[in-house]
C-alpha positions in Angstrom: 148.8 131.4 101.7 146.7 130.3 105.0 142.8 129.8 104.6 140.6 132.3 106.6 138.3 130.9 108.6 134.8 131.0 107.1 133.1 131.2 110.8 133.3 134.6 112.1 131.7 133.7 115.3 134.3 130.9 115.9 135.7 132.9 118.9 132.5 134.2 120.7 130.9 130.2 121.3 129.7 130.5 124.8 129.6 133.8 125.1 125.8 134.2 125.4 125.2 131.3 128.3 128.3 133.2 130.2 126.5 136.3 130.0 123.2 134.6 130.9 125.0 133.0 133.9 126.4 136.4 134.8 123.0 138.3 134.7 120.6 135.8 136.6 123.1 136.1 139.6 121.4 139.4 139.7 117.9 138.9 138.1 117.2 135.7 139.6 117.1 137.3 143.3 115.5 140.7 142.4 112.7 138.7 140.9 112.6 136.7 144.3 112.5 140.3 145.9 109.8 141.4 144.0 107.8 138.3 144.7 108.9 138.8 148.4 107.7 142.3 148.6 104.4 141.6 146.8 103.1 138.8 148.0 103.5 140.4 151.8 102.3 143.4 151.3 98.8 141.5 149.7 99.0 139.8 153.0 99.5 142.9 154.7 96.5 145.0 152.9 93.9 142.1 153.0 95.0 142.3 156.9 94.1 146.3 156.8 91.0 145.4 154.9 89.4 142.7 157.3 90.7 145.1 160.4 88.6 147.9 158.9 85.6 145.8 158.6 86.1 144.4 162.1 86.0 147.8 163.6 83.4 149.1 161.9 81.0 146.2 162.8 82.2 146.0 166.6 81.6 150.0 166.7 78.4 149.4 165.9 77.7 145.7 167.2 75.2 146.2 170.6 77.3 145.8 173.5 76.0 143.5 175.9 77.6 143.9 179.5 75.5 141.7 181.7 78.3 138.9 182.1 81.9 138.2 181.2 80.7 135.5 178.2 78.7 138.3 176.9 81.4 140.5 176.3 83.9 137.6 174.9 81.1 136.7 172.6 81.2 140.4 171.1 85.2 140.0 170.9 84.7 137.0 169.3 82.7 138.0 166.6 84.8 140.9 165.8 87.8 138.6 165.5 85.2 136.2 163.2 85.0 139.1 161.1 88.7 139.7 160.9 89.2 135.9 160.0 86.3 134.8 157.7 84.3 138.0 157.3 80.8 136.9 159.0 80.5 137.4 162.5 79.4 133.9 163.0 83.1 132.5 162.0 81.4 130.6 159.0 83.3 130.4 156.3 87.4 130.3 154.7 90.2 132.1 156.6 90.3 134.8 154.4 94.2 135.7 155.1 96.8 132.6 155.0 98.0 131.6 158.4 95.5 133.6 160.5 93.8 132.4 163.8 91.7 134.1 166.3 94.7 134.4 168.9 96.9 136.7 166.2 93.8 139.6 166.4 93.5 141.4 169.6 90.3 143.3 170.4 89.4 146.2 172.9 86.4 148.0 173.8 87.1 150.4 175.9 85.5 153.2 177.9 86.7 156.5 178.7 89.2 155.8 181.6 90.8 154.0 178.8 90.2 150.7 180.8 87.7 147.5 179.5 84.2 148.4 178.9 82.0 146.6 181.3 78.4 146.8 183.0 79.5 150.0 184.8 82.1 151.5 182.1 80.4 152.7 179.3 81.9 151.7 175.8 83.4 154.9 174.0 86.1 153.1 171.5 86.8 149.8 169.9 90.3 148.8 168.8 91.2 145.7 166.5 94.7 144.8 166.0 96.8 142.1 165.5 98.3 140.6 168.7 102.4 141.2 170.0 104.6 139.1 171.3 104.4 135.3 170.4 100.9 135.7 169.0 101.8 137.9 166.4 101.0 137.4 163.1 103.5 135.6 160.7 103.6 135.4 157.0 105.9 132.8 155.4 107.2 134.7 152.3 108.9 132.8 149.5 112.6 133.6 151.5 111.8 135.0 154.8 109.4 135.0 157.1 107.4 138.7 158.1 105.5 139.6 161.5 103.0 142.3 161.8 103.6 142.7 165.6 100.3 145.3 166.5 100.1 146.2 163.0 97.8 146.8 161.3 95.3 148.4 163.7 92.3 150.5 164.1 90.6 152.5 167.0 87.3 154.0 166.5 84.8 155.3 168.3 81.5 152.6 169.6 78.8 154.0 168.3 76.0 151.2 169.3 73.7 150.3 171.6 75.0 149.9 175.3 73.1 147.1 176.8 74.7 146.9 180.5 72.4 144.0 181.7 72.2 142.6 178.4 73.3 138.9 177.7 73.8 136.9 174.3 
C-alpha cells in the first residue's frame, strides 16, 4: 500500500509570490497614479491659493501711474505674493518650481487695455503664463503644465495714483 503524503500543501509552494507577482502588475501603478494625481493637484490648489491672495492684494494695492517702473513695481509685487507670499519677495517659494516669469499679471482699465496714467484701473488679473513660460510640475511619472490656469480677475478697488511713483 503507497504512503500519503503527510504535507497537504505540497502542491500549492509558490503559489502566494505568483499571485503577489500577478497583483502588483496592477497595484504597483495605481499606487503610482494615485501619487501622480495627488501630489499635482496640491501643486495645483496651493497655485489657486497664492493666485487668490495675489489678486486680492493687487485689487487693493495703490496704483501708482506716474512712470512705466511704477507700474512694474506693482506687478511685481503681486507676482512676490504669488511666489513667497509677501509683497517684498522675502521669503521660500512657496510652490515647487515656480518663478516670477510662470505668473502673468494685468491691470487693466475699462477698454480692456493696460492701466496707465490716463486709463483708469478697473480689474486686476493674475494667472499663470502660456506658452514656454508656463508652469510645469514634475510628477513622480509625468510632467503637468498649467498653461493660464489657474487664474483670477477681479475688480481694482484701490487708490488710483496717476502721477504717483514708488
Amino acid at each position: 500500500m503507497k504512503k500519503q503524503s503527510t504535507n497537504r500543501l505540497g502542491s500549492r509552494r509558490g503559489n502566494a509570490m505568483i499571485e503577489f507577482a500577478l497583483a502588483s502588475l496592477i497595484l504597483i501603478p495605481l499606487f503610482f497614479g494615485a501619487f501622480q494625481f495627488g501630489y499635482t493637484f496640491y501643486v495645483y490648489n496651493l497655485l489657486c491659493t497664492q493666485i487668490r491672495a495675489a489678486s486680492r492684494y493687487g485689487s487693493v494695492r495703490t496704483f501708482n501711474a506716474g512712470n512705466s517702473s511704477s507700474i512694474t513695481a506693482f506687478k511685481t509685487a503681486v507676482k512676490n505674493v504669488v511666489l513667497t507670499g509677501d509683497p517684498s519677495g522675502s521669503g521660500t517659494v512657496i510652490a515647487p518650481g515656480l518663478a516670477a516669469t510662470n505668473i502673468d499679471v494685468q491691470i487693466t482699465g475699462a477698454d480692456g487695455n493696460p492701466a496707465s496714467a490716463t486709463n483708469i484701473p478697473v480689474n486686476v488679473k493674475v494667472t499663470t503664463a502660456t506658452g514656454d513660460n508656463a508652469y510645469k510640475v514634475n510628477a513622480l511619472i509625468a510632467t503637468f503644465s498649467f498653461t493660464g490656469k489657474p487664474s483670477l480677475q477681479i475688480p481694482y478697488t484701490g487708490q488710483f495714483a496717476p502721477i504717483g511713483t514708488e
